[in-house]
C-alpha positions as CSV (number, residue, x, y, z in Angstrom):
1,X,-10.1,21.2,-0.3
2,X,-8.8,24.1,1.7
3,X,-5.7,22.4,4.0
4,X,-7.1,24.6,6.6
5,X,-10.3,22.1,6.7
6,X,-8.2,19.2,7.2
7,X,-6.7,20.5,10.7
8,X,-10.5,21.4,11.4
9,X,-12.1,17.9,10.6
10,X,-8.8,16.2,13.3
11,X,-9.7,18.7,15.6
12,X,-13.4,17.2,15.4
13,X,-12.4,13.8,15.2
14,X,-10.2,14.0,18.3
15,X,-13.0,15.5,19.9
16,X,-15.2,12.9,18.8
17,X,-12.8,10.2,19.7
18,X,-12.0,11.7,23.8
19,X,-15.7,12.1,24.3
20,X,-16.0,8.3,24.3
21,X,-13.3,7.6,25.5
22,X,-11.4,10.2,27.4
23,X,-8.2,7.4,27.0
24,X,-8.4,6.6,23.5
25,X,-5.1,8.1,22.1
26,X,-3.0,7.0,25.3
27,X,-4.7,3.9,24.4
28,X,-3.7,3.9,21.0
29,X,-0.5,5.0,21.5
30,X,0.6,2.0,23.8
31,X,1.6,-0.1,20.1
32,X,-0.6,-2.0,17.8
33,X,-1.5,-5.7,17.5
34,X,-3.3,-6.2,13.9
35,X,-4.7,-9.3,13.0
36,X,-4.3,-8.5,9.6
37,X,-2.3,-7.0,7.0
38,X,-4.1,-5.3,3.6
39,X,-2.3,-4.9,0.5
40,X,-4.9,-3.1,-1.3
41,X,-4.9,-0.2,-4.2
42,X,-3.5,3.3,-3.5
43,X,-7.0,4.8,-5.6
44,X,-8.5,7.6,-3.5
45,X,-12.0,5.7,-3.3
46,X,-10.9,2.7,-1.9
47,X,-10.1,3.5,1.8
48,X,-9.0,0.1,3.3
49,X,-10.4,0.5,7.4
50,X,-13.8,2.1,6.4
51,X,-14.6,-0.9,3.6
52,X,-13.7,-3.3,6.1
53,X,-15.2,-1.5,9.0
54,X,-12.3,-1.5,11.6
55,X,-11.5,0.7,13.9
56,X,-7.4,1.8,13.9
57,X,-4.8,-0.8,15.4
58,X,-7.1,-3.6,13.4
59,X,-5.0,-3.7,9.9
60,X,-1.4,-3.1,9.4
61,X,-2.3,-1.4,5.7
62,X,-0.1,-1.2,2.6
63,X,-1.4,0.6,-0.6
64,X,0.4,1.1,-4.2
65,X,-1.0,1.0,-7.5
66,X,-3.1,-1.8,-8.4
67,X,-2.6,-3.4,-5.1
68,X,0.6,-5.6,-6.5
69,X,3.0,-7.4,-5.0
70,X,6.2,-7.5,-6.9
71,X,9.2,-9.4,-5.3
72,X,11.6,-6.2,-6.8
73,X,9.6,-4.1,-4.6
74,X,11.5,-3.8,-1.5
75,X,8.5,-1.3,-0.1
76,X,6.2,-4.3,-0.5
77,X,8.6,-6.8,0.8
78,X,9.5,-5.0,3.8
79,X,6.0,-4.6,4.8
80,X,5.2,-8.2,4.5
81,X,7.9,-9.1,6.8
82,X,7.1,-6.6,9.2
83,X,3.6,-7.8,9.6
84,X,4.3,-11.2,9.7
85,X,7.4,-11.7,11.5
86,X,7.2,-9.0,14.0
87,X,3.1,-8.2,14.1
88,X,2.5,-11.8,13.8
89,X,-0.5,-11.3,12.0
90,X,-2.9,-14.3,11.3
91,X,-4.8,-12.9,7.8
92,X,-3.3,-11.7,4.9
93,X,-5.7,-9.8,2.6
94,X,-4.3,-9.1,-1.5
95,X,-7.9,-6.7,-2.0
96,X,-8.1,-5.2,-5.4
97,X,-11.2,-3.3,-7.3
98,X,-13.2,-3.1,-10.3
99,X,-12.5,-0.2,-12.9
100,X,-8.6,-0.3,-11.4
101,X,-6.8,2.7,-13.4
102,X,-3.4,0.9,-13.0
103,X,-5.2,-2.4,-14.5
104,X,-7.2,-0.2,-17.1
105,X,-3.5,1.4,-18.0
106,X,-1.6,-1.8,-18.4
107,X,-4.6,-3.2,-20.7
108,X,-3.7,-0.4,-23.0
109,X,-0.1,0.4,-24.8
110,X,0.5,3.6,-24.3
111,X,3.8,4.4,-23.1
112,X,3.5,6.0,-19.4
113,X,7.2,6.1,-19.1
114,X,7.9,5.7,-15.0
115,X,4.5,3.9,-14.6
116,X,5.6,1.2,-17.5
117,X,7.8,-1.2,-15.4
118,X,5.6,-1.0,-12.3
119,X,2.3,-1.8,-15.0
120,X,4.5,-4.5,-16.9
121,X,3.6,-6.6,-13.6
122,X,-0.1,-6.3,-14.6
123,X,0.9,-7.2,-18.6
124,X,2.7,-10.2,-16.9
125,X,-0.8,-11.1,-15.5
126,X,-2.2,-10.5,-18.7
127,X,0.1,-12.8,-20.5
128,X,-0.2,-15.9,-18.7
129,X,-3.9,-15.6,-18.6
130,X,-4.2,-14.6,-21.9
131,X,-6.3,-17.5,-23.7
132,X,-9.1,-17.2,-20.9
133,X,-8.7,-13.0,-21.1
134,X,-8.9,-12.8,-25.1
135,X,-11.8,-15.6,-25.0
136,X,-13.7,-12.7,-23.4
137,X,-15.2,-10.9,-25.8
138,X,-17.1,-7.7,-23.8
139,X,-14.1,-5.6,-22.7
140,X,-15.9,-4.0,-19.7
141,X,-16.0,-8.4,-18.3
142,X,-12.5,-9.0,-19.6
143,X,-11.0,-5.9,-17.6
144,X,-13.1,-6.6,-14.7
145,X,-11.7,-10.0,-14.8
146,X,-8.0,-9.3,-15.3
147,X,-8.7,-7.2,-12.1
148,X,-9.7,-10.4,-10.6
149,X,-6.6,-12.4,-11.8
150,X,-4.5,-9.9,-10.6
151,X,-5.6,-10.2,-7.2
152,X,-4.9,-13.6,-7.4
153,X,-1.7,-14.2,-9.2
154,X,-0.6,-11.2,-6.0
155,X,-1.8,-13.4,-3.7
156,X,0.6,-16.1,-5.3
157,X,3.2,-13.9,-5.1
158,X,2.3,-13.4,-1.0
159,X,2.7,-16.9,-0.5
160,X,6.0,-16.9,-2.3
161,X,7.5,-14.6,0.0
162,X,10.2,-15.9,2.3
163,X,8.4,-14.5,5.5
164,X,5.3,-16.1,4.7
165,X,6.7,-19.5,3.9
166,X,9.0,-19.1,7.1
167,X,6.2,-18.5,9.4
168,X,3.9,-20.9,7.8
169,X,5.9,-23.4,9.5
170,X,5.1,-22.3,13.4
171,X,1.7,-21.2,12.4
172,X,-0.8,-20.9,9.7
173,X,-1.7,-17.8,8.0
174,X,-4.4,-17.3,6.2
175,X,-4.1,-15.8,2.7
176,X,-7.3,-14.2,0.8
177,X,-7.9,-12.0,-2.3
178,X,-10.8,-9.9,-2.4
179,X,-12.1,-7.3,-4.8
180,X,-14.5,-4.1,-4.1
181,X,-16.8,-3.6,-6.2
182,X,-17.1,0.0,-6.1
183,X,-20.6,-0.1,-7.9
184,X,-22.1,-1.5,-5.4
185,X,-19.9,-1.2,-2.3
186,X,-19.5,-4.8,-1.7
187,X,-16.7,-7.0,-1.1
188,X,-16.1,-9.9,-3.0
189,X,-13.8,-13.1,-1.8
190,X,-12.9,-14.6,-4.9
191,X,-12.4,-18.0,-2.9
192,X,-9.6,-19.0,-4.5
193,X,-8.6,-22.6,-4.7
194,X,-4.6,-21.8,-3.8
195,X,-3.7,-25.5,-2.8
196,X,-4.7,-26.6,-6.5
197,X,-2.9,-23.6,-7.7
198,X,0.2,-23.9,-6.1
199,X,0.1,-27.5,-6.1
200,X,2.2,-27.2,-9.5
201,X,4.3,-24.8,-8.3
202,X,5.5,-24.5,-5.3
203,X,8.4,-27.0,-5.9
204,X,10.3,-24.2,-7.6
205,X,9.4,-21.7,-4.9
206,X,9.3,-23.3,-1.8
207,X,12.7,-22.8,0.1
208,X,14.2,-25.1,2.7
């Protein structure tokens, strides 16, 4: 893509945007009061607003590879904090997607060098779901399905957060893992059960 394009295609899109409404950006520019915040994948197919269908100022948005939520990541961490202690967002959305390179990559062991500590996260997934993963026997079900576990065991890792746990006593927020299926364009909520999951625990996580 010629860069020239891009400053073409914002010139139409601002044009776009002022002919329905002449105070959109003045609009938009008055601050932003997301409902929710998306932790999703940084992969160049999986555009977080357009999947969801909102409109900007709807999602605070926070992308890395393989949509993960590590506690060491400070990037992550401040992000979460942000949204929920100064956005005050109500939904917290952990959104992976099917044929993930990051999850592919940690399935494999090759050494990536930089990538290997941030992908270790994914092996650690791997690892403690490793009886149901190696049950699995098509690969193509047992990667889609670490994918899936990922999501989840992030989500986890959202609700361990001290910013979450702090506000989750004035309020309750919401926390869900989804995946896209890029196949088919639809997104999935894995509906997962995290009361029964934390329920074991959260004693060793939860903070006064």
């Amino acid at each position: 893509m010629d860069i020239s394009e891009i400053f073409e295609n914002n010139r139409a899109w601002v044009t776009k945007k002022l002919n329905l409404d002449p105070n959109y950006f003045e609009n938009l520019s008055q601050g932003q009061k997301p409902d929710v915040l998306y932790i999703g994948c940084s992969d160049s197919r999986v555009t977080a607003e357009e999947l969801m269908g909102v409109a900007p100022g709807d999602a605070f948005v926070h992308r890395n590879i393989a949509n993960m939520v590590p506690n060491t990541d400070l990037s992550s961490m401040s992000v979460i904090d942000y949204a929920v202690s100064h956005l005050e967002v109500e939904m917290i959305v952990v959104c992976g997607h099917y044929y993930c390179g990051g999850v592919k990559a940690a399935m494999e062991s090759s050494d990536l060098g930089i990538l290997n500590p941030w992908l270790r996260n994914i092996r650690d997934v791997y690892r403690l779901h490793d009886k149901e993963l190696n049950a699995i026997e098509n690969e193509e079900e047992r990667y889609k399905r670490l994918v899936e576990l990922n999501v989840q065991e992030q989500c986890i890792n959202v609700i361990k957060t001290a910013a979450v746990q702090k506000a989750n006593k004035k309020r309750n927020i919401a926390v869900h893992g989804w995946v896209f299926d890029i196949h088919s364009g639809k997104l999935i909520d894995l509906e997962i059960d995290f009361e029964k999951i934390l329920d074991e625990i959260m004693e060793i996580y939860k903070l006064g």
